[in-house]
C-alpha positions in Angstrom: 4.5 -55.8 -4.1 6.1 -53.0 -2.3 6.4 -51.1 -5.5 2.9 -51.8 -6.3 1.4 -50.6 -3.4 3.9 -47.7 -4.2 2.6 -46.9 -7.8 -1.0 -47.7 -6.1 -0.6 -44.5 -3.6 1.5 -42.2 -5.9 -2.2 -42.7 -8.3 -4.2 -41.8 -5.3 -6.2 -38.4 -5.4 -4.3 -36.2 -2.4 -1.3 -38.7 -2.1 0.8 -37.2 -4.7 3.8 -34.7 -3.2 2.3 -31.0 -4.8 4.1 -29.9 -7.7 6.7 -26.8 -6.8 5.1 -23.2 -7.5 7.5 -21.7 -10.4 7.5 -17.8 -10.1 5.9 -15.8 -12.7 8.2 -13.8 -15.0 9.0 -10.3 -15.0 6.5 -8.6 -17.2 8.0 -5.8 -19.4 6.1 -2.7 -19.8 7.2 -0.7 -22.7 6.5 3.9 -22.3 5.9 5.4 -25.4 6.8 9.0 -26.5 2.8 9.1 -26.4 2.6 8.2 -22.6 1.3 5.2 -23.8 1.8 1.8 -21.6 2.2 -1.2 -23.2 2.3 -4.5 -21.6 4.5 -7.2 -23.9 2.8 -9.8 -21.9 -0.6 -8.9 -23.2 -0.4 -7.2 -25.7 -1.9 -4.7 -24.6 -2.1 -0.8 -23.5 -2.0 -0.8 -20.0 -2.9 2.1 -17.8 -1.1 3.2 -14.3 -4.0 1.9 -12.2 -3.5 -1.4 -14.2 0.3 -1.5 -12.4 -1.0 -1.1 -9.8 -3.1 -3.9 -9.5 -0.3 -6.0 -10.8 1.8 -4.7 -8.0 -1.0 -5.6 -5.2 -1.3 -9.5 -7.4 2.1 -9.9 -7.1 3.5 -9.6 -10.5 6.8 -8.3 -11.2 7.2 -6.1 -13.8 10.1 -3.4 -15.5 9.1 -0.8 -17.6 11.4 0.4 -20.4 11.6 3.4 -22.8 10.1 2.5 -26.3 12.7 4.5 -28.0 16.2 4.0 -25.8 15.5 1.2 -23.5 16.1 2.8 -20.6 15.1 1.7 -17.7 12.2 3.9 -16.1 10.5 2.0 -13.6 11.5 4.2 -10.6 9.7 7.1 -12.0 7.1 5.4 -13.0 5.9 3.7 -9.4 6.5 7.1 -8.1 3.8 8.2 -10.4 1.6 5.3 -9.6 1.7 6.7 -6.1 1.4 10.8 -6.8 -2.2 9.2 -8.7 -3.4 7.1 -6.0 -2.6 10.0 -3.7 -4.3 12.5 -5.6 -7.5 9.9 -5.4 -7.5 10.5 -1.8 -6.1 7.6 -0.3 -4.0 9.6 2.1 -0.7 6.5 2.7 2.1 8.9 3.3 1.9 10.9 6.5 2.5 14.8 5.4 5.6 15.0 8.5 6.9 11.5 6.6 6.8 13.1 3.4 8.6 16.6 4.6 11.2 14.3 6.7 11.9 12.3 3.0 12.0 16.1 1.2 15.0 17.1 3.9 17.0 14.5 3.1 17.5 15.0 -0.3 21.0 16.3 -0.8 21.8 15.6 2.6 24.8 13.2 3.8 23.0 10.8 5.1 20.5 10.5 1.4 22.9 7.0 0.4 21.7 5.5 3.4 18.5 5.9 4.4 16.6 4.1 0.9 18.4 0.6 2.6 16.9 1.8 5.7 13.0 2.0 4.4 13.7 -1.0 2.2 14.8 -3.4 5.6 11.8 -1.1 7.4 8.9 -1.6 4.6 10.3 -5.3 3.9 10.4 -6.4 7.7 6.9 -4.5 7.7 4.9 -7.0 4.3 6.8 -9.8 6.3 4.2 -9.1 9.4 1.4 -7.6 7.3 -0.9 -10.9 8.1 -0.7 -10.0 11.8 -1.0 -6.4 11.2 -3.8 -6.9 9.8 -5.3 -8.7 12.1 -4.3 -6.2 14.8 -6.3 -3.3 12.3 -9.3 -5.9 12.2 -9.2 -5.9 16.4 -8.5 -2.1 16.5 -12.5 -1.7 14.4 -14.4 -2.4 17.7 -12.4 -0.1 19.9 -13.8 2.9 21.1 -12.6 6.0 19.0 -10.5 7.5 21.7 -8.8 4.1 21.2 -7.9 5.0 17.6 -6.5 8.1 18.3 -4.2 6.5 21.1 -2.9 3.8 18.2 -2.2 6.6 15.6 -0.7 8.9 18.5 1.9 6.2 19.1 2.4 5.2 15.7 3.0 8.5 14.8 5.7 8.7 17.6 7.3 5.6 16.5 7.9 7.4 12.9 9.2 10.3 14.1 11.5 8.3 16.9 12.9 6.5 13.9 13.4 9.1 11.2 16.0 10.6 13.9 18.0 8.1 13.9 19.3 10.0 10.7 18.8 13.4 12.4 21.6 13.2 14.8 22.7 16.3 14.5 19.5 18.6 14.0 18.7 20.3 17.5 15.8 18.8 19.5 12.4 20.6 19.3 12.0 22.5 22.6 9.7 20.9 25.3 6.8 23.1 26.3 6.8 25.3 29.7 5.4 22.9 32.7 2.0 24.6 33.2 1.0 25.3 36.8 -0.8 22.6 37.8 2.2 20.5 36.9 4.2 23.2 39.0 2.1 23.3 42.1 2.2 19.0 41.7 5.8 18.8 41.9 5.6 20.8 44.8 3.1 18.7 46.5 5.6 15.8 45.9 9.3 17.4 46.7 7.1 18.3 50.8 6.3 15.0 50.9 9.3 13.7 50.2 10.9 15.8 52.9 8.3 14.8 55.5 9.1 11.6 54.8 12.8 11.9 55.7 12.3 13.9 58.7 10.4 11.2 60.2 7.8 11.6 62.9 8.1 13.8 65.3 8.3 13.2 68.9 6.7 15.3 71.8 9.1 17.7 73.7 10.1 16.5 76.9 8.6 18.0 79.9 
């Protein structure tokens, strides 16, 4: 009976234990001597903007030489992301670029790839609630905006010298003389303070 009433909810619409996702498999993209993409899966010539989409739908994919086999995925993402710069969607800060520029050749180039891979990986892991922090950020005033990028910005720049150690801080700017005449203000107060009231002379 047990076994009936078993079999009975196992047949049941909704009842049954969903069946494990099994991941896609790596597409392979094949270059040509012609430029030409060519997606094995598909059968198909494939453009860059078409990788692209298969990046943002979650599809792994490698793309080899026709001719040698060679693996040429690497330059082929960082062409993907030269064309969707060049279409104006502005992802990489200009000071992020320059900082990646300055550390090519330098002693420090072996480690920082493992640091924007942990960085960019700990970043998708949080992109729901990112995103909706963005979605919150839309009905702020503008100066609110500006105050968000400001401090993102900082936050970059704070952790792209971690590798800098050695490079010389940028100088602070002169205190102007509003600040000056302020600090004044504060250092008589100060002393007033630890003079304590004074008492009348004694006649």
């Amino acid at each position: 009976m047990a076994d009936t009433a078993a079999q009975r909810d196992a047949d049941e619409p909704g009842t049954a234990a969903p069946a494990p996702r099994q991941a896609s498999p790596v597409v392979v993209v094949k270059k040509y001597a012609n430029r030409r993409l060519y997606n094995t899966e598909t059968s198909s010539y494939v453009t860059l903007e078409d990788l692209a989409a298969m990046i943002r739908a979650g599809r792994e994919f490698t793309v080899h030489d026709a001719k040698t086999g060679e693996d040429i995925s690497r330059s082929v993402l960082t062409q993907i992301i030269v064309e969707e710069e060049s279409k104006g969607r502005h992802l990489l800060p200009e000071s992020f670029l320059r900082h990646l520029i300055g550390f090519y050749g330098d002693s420090l180039q072996s480690v920082l790839p493992r640091y924007l891979d942990l960085a960019m990986a700990g970043f998708a892991r949080q992109q729901e609630q990112m995103r909706r922090s963005v979605e919150q950020t839309m009905v702020l005033p503008f100066s609110g905006l500006e105050e968000m990028g400001k401090q993102q910005k900082a936050m970059m720049e704070r952790a792209m010298s971690l590798f800098s150690p050695f490079r010389p801080p940028e100088p602070s700017p002169a205190p102007s003389v509003e600040d000056l005449q302020a600090e004044i203000k504060a250092l008589k107060q100060q002393l007033e303070a630890l003079r304590g009231p004074e008492t009348p002379p004694k006649r």
